[in-house]
py3Dmol code that shows the C-alpha trace and the ligand (Angstrom):
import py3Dmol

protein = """\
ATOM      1  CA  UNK A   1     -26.594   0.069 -52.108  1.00  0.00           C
ATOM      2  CA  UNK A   2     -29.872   1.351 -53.852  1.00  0.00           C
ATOM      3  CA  UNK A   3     -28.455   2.371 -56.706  1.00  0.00           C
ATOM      4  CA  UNK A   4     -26.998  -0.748 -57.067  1.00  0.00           C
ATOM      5  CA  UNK A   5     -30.099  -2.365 -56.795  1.00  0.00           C
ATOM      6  CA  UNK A   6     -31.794   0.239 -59.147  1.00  0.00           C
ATOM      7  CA  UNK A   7     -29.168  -0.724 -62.049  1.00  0.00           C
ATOM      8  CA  UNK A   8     -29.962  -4.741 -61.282  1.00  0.00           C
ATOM      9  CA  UNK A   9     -34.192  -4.420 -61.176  1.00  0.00           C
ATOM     10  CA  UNK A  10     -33.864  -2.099 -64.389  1.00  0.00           C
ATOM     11  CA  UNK A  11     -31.797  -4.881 -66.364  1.00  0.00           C
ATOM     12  CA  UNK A  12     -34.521  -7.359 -65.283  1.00  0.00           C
ATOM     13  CA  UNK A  13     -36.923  -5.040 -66.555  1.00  0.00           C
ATOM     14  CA  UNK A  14     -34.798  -4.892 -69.597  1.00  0.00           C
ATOM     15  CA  UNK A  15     -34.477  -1.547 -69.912  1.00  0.00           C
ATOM     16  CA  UNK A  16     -31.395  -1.097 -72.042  1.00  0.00           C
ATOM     17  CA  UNK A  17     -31.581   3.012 -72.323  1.00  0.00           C
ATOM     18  CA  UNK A  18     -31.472   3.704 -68.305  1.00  0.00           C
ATOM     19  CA  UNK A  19     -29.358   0.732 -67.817  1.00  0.00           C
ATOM     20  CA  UNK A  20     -26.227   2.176 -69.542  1.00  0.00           C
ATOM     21  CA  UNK A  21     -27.040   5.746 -68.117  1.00  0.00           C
ATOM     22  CA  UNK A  22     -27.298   4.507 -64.070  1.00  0.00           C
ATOM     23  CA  UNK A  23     -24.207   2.486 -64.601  1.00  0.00           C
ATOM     24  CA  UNK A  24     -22.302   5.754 -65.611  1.00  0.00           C
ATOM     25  CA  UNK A  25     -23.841   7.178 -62.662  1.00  0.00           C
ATOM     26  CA  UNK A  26     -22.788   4.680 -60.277  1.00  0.00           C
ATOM     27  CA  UNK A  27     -19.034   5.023 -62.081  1.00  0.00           C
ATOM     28  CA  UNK A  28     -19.198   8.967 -61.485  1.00  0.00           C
ATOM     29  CA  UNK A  29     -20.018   8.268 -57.921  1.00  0.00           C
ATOM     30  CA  UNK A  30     -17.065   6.201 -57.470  1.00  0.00           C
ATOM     31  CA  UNK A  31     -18.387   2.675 -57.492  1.00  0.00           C
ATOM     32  CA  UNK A  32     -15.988   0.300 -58.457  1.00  0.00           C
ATOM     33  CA  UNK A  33     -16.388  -1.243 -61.899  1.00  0.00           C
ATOM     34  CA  UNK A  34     -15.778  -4.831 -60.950  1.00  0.00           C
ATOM     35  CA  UNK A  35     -18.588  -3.990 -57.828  1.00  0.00           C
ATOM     36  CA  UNK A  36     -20.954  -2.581 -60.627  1.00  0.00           C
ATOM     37  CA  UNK A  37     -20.866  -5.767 -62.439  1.00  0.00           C
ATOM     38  CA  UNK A  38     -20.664  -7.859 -59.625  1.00  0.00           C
ATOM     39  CA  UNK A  39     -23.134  -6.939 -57.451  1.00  0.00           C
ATOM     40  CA  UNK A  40     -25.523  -5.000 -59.992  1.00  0.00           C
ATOM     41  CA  UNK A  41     -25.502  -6.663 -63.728  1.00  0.00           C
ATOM     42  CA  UNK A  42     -24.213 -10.206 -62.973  1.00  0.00           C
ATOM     43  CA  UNK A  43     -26.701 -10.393 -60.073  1.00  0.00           C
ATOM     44  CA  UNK A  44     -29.843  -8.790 -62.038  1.00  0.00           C
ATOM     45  CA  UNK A  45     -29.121 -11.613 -64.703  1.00  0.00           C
ATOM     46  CA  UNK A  46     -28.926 -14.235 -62.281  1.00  0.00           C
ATOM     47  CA  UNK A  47     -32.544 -13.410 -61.509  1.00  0.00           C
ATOM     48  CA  UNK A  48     -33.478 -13.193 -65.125  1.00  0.00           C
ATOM     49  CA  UNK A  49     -32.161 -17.116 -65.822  1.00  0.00           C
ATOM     50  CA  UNK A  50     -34.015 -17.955 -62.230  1.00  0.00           C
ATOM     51  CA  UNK A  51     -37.063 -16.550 -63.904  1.00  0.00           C
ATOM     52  CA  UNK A  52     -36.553 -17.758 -67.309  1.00  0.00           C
ATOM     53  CA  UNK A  53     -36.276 -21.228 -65.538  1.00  0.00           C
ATOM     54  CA  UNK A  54     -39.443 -20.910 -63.736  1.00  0.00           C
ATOM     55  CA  UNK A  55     -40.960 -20.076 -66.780  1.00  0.00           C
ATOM     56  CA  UNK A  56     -41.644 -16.552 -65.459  1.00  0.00           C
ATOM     57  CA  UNK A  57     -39.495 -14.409 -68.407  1.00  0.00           C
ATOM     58  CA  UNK A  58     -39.837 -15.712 -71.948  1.00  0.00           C
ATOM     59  CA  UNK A  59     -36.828 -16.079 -74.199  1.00  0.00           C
ATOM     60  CA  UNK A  60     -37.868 -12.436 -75.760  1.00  0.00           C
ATOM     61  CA  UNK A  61     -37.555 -10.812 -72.411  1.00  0.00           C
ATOM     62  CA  UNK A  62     -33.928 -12.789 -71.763  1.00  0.00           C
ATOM     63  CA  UNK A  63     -33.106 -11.155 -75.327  1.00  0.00           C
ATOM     64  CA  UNK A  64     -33.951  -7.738 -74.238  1.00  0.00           C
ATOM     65  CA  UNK A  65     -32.405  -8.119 -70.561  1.00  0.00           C
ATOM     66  CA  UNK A  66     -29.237  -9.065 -72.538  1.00  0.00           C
ATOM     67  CA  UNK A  67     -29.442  -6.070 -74.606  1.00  0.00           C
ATOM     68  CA  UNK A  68     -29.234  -3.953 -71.842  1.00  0.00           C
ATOM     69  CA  UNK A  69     -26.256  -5.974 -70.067  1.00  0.00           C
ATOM     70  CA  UNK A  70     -24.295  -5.660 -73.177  1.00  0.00           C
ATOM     71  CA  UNK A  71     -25.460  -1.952 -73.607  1.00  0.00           C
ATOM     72  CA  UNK A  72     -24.168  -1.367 -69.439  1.00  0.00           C
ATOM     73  CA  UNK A  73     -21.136  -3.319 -70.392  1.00  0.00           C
ATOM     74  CA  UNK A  74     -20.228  -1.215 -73.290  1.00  0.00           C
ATOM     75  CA  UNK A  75     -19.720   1.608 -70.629  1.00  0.00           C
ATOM     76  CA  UNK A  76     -17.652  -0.110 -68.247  1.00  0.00           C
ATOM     77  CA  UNK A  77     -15.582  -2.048 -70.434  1.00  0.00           C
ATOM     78  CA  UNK A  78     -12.984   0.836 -70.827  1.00  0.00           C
ATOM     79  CA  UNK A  79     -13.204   1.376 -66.874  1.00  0.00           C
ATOM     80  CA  UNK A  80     -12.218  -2.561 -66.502  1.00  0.00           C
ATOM     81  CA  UNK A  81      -9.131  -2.320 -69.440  1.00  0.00           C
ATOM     82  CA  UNK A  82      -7.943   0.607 -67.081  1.00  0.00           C
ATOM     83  CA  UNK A  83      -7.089  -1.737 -64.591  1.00  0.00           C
ATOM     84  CA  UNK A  84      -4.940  -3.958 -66.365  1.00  0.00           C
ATOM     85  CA  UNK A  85      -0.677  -3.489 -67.188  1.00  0.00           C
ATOM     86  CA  UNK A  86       1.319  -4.205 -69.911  1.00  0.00           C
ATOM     87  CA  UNK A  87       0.521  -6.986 -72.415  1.00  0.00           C
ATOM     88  CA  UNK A  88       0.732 -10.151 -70.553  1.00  0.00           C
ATOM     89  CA  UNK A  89       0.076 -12.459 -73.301  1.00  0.00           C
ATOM     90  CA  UNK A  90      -2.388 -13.264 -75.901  1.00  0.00           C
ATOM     91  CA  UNK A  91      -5.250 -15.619 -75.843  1.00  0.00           C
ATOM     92  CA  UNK A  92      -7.825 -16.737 -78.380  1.00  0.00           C
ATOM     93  CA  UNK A  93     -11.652 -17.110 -76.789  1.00  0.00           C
ATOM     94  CA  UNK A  94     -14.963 -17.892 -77.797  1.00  0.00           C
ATOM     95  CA  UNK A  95     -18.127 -19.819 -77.394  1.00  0.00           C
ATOM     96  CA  UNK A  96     -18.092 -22.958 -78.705  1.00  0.00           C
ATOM     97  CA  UNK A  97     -19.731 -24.830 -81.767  1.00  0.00           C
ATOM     98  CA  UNK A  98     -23.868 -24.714 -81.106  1.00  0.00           C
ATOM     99  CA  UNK A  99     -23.496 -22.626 -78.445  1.00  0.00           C
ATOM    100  CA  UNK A 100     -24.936 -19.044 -78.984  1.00  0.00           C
ATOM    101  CA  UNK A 101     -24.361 -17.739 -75.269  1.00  0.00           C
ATOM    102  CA  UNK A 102     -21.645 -14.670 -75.100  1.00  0.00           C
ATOM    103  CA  UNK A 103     -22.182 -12.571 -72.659  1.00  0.00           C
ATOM    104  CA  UNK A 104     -19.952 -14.327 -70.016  1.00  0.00           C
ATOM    105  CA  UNK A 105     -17.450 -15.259 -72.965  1.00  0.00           C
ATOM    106  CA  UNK A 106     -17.048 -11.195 -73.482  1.00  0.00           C
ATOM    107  CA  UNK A 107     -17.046 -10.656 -69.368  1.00  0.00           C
ATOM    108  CA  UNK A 108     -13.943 -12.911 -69.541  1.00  0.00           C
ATOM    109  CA  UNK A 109     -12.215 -11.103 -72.507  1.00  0.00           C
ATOM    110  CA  UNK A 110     -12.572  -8.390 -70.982  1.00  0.00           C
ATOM    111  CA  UNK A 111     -11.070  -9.690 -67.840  1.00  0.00           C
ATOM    112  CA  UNK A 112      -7.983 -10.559 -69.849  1.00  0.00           C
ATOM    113  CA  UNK A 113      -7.623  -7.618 -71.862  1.00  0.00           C
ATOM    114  CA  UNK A 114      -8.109  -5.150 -68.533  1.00  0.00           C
ATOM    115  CA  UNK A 115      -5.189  -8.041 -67.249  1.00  0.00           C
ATOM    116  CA  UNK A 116      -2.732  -6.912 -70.111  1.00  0.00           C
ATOM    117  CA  UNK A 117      -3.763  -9.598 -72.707  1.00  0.00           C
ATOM    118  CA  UNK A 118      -4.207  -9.593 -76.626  1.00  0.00           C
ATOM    119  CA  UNK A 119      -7.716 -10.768 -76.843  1.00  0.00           C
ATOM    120  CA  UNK A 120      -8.560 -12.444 -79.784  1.00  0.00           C
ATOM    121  CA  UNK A 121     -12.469 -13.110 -79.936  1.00  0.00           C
ATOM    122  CA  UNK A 122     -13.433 -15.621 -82.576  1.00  0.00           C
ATOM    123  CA  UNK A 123     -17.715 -15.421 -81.591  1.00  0.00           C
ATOM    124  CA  UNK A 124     -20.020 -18.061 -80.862  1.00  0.00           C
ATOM    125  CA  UNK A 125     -20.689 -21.000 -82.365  1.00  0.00           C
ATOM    126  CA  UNK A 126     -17.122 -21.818 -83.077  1.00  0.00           C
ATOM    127  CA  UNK A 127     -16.283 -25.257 -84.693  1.00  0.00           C
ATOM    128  CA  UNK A 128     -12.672 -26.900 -83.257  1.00  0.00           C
ATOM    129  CA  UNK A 129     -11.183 -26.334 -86.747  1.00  0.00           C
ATOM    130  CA  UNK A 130     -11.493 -22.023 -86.258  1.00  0.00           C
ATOM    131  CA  UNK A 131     -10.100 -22.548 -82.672  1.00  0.00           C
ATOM    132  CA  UNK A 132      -7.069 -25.208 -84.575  1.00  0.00           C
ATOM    133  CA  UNK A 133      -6.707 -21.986 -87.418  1.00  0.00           C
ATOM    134  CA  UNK A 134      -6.682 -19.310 -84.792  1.00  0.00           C
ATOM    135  CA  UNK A 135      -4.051 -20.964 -82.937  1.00  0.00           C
ATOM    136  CA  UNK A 136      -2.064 -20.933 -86.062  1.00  0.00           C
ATOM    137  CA  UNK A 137      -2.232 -18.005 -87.056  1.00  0.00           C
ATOM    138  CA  UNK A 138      -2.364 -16.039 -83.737  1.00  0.00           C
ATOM    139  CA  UNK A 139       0.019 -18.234 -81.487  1.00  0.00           C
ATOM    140  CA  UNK A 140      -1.350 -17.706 -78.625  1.00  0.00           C
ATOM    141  CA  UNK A 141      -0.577 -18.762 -74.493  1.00  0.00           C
ATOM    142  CA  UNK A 142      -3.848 -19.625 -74.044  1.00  0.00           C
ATOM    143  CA  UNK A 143      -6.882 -20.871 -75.851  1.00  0.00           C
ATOM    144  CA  UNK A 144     -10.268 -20.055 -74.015  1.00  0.00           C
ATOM    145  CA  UNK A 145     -13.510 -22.334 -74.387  1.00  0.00           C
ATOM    146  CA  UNK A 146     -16.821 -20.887 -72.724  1.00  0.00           C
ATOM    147  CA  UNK A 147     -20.446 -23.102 -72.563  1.00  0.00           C
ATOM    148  CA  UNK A 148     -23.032 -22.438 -71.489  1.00  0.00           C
ATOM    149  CA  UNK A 149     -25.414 -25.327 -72.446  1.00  0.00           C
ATOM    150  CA  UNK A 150     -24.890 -29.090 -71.214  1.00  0.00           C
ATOM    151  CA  UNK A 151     -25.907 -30.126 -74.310  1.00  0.00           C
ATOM    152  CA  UNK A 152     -22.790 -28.734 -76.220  1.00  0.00           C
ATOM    153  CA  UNK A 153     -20.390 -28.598 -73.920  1.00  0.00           C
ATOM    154  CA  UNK A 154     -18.391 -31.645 -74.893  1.00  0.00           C
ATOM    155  CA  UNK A 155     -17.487 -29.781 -77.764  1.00  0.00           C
ATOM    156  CA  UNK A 156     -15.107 -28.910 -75.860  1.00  0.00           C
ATOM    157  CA  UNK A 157     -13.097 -32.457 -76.079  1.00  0.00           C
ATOM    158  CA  UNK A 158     -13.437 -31.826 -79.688  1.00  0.00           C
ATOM    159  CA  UNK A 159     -11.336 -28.731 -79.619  1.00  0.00           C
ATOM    160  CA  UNK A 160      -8.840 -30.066 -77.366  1.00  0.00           C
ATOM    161  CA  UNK A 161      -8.629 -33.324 -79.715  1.00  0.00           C
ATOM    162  CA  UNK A 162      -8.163 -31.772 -82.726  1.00  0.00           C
ATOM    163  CA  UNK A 163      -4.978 -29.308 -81.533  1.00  0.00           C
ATOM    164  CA  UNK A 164      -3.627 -32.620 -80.664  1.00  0.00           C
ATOM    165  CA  UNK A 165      -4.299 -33.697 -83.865  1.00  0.00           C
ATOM    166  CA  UNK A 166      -3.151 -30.492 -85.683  1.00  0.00           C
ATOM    167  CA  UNK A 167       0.155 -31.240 -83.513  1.00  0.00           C
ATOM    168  CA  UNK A 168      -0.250 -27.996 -81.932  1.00  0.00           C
ATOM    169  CA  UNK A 169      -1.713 -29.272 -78.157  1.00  0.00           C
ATOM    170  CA  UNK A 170       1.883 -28.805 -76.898  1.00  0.00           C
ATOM    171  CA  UNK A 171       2.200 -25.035 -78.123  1.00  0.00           C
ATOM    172  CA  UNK A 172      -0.822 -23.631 -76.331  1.00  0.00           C
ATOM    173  CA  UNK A 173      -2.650 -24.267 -72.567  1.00  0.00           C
ATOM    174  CA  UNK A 174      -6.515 -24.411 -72.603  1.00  0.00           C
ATOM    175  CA  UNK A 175      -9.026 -22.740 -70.270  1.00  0.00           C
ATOM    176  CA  UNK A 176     -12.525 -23.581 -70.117  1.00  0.00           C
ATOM    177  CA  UNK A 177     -15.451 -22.343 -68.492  1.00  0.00           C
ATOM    178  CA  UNK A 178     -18.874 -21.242 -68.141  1.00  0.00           C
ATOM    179  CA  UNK A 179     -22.315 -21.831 -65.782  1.00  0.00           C
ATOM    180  CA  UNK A 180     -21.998 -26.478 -66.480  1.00  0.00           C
ATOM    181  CA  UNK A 181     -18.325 -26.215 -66.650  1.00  0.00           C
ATOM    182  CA  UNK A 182     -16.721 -28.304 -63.359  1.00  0.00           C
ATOM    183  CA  UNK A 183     -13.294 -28.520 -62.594  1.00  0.00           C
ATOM    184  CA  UNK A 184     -13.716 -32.421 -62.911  1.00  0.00           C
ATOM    185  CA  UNK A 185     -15.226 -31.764 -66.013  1.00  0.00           C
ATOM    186  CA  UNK A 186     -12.176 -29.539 -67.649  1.00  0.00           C
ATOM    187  CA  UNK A 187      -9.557 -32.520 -65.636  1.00  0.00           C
ATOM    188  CA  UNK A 188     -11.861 -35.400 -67.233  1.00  0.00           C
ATOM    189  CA  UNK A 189     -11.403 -33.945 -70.881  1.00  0.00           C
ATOM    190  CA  UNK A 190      -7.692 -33.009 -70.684  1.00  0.00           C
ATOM    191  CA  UNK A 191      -7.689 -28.967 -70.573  1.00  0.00           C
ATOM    192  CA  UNK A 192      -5.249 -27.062 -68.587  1.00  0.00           C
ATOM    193  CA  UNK A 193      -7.451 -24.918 -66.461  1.00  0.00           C
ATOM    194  CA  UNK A 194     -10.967 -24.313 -65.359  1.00  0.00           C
ATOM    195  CA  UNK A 195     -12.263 -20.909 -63.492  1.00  0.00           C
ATOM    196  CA  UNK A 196     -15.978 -20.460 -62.300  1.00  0.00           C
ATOM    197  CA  UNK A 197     -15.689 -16.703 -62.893  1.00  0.00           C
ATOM    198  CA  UNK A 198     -14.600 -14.159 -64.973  1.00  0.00           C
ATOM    199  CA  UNK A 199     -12.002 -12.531 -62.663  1.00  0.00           C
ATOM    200  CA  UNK A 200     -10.466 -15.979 -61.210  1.00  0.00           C
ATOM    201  CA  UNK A 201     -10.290 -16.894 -64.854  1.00  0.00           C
ATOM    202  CA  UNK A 202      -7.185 -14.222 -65.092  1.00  0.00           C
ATOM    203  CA  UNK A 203      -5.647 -15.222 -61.636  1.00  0.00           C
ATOM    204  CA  UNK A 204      -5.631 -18.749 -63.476  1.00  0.00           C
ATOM    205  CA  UNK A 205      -4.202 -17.894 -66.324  1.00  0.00           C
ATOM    206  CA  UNK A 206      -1.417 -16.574 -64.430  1.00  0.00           C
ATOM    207  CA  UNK A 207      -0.440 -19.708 -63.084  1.00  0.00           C
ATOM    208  CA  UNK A 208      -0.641 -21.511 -66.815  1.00  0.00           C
ATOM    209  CA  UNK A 209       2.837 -20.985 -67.644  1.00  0.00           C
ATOM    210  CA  UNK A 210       4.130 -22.952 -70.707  1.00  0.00           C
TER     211      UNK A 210
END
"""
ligand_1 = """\
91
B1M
Co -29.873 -19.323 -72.569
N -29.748 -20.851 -71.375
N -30.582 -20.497 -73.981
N -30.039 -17.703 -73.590
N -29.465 -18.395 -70.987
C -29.117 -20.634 -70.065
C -27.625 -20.931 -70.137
C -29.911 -21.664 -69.144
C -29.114 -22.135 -67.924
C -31.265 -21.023 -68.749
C -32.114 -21.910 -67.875
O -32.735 -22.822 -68.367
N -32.102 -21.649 -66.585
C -30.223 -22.817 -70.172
C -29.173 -23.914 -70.306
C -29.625 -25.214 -69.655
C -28.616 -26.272 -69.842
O -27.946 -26.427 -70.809
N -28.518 -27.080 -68.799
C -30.370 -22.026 -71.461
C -31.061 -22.484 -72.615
C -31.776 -23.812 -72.467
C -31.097 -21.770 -73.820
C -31.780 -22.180 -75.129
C -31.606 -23.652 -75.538
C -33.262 -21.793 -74.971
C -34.159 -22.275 -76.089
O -33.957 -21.919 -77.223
N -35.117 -23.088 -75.691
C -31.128 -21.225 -76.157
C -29.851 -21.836 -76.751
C -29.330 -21.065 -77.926
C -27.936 -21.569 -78.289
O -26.978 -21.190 -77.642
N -27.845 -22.426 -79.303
C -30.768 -20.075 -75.270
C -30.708 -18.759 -75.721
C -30.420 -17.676 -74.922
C -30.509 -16.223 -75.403
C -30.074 -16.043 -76.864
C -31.947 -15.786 -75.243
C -29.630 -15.489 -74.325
C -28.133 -15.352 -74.728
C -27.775 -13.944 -75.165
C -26.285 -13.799 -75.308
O -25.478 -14.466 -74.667
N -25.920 -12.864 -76.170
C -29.696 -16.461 -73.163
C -29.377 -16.111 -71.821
C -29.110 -14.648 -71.564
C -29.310 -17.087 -70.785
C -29.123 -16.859 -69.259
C -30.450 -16.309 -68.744
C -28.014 -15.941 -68.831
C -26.634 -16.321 -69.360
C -25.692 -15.189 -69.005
O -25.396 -14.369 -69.859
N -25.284 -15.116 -67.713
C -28.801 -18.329 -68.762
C -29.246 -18.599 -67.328
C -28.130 -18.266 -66.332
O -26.964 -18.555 -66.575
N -28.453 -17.689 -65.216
C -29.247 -19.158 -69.890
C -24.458 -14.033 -67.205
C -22.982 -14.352 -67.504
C -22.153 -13.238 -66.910
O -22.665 -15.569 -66.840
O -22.343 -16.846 -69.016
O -22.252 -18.072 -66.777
P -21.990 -16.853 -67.584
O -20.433 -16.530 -67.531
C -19.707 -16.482 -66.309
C -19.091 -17.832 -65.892
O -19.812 -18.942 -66.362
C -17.690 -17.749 -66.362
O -17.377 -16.364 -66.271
C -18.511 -15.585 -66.617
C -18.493 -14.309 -65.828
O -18.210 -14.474 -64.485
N -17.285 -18.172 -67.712
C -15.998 -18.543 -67.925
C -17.954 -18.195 -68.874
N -17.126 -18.591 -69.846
C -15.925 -18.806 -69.304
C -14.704 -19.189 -69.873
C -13.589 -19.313 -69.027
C -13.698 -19.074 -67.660
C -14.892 -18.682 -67.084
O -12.373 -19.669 -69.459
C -12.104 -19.643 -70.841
"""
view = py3Dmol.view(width=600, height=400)
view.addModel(protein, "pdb")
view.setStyle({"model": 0}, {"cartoon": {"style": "trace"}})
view.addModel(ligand_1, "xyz")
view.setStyle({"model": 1}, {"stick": {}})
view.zoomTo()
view.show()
């Protein structure tokens, strides 16, 4: 669909003013919201990391290309919530310690809360002992890591290691994800669930039960 495309080559462009404006387009013309970021803001960032791989964006280009997801996000975020039911839970999320990525972290909570869920977002760069606090204090289903960079991601252990040593591992499942997340990878350091996406993350949850 051109527009589609339009929305995806502008975000590579990282133009964060048109960006929001054709994605409100695309909602007035009855695109879905989950298509939108699908098929036109997921996919136009996948390009930007290609590039930015290659060596063919620069980390201030990323930057910008982000600013303009997060700006088109902004807009449907209230489209996505509409989706969702009644409160279905409550989880605690964020990026973890050394880890600065968020935009898939907030894709996810907003998954969750368009699923029904209290969303409680603790950041980036969270150490284990604000997930152990947040836990808590919040007491809730599920605790959700995202990573984005292989050389942090075994922070995640560390999370799960010290709610076992808080005593509270038994009280609360944990999700992880994010782009070097693998399924063997969330069995191998003792979480409850891995999802490759932001929408099977939910389904997951679902089946998380305590
Ligand atoms: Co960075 N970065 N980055 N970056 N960045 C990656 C991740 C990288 C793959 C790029 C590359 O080299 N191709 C690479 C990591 C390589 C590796 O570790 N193997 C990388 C690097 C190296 C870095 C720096 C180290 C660069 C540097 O400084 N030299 C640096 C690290 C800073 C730090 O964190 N300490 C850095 C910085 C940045 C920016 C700040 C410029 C910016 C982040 C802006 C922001 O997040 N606010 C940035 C960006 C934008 C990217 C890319 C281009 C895009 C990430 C993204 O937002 N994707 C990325 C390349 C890429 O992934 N294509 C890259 C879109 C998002 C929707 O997808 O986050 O995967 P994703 O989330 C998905 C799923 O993974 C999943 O659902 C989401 C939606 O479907 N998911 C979960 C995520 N969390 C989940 C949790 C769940 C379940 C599913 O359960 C709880």
């Amino acid at each position: 669909m051109e527009l589609l495309e339009k929305i995806s080559e502008e975000l590579q462009n990282g133009n964060f003013i048109d960006v929001p404006k054709l994605t409100r387009e695309a909602l007035v013309q009855g695109i879905s919201p989950a298509v939108i970021l699908s098929d036109a803001l997921v996919a136009g960032m996948d390009v930007v990391g290609e590039k930015f791989r290659r060596d063919e964006l620069f980390m201030p280009e990323v930057l910008i290309a982000a600013k303009a997801m997060q700006a088109a996000m902004a807009v449907l975020r209230p489209r996505l919530i509409e989706t969702g039911a009644e409160t279905a839970g409550t989880i605690v999320i964020g990026t973890i310690q050394g880890d600065l990525h968020d935009i898939g972290k907030n894709l996810v909570g907003m998954f969750f809360e368009g699923a029904g869920y209290q969303v409680i977002d603790l950041g980036v760069d969270v150490a284990p002992g604000r997930f152990v606090e947040a836990v808590r204090t919040h007491k809730p289903d599920i605790v959700g890591l995202s990573a984005l960079l292989t050389t942090t991601m075994s922070r995640m252990r560390e999370v799960i290691e010290s709610l076992v040593e808080a005593g509270l591992r038994g009280r609360v499942k944990v999700m992880v994800g994010g782009a070097p997340v693998t399924e063997k990878f969330a069995r191998d350091i003792g979480a409850d669930g891995y999802s490759p996406d932001a929408a099977s993350a939910v389904e997951k949850a679902r089946t998380l039960k305590p």
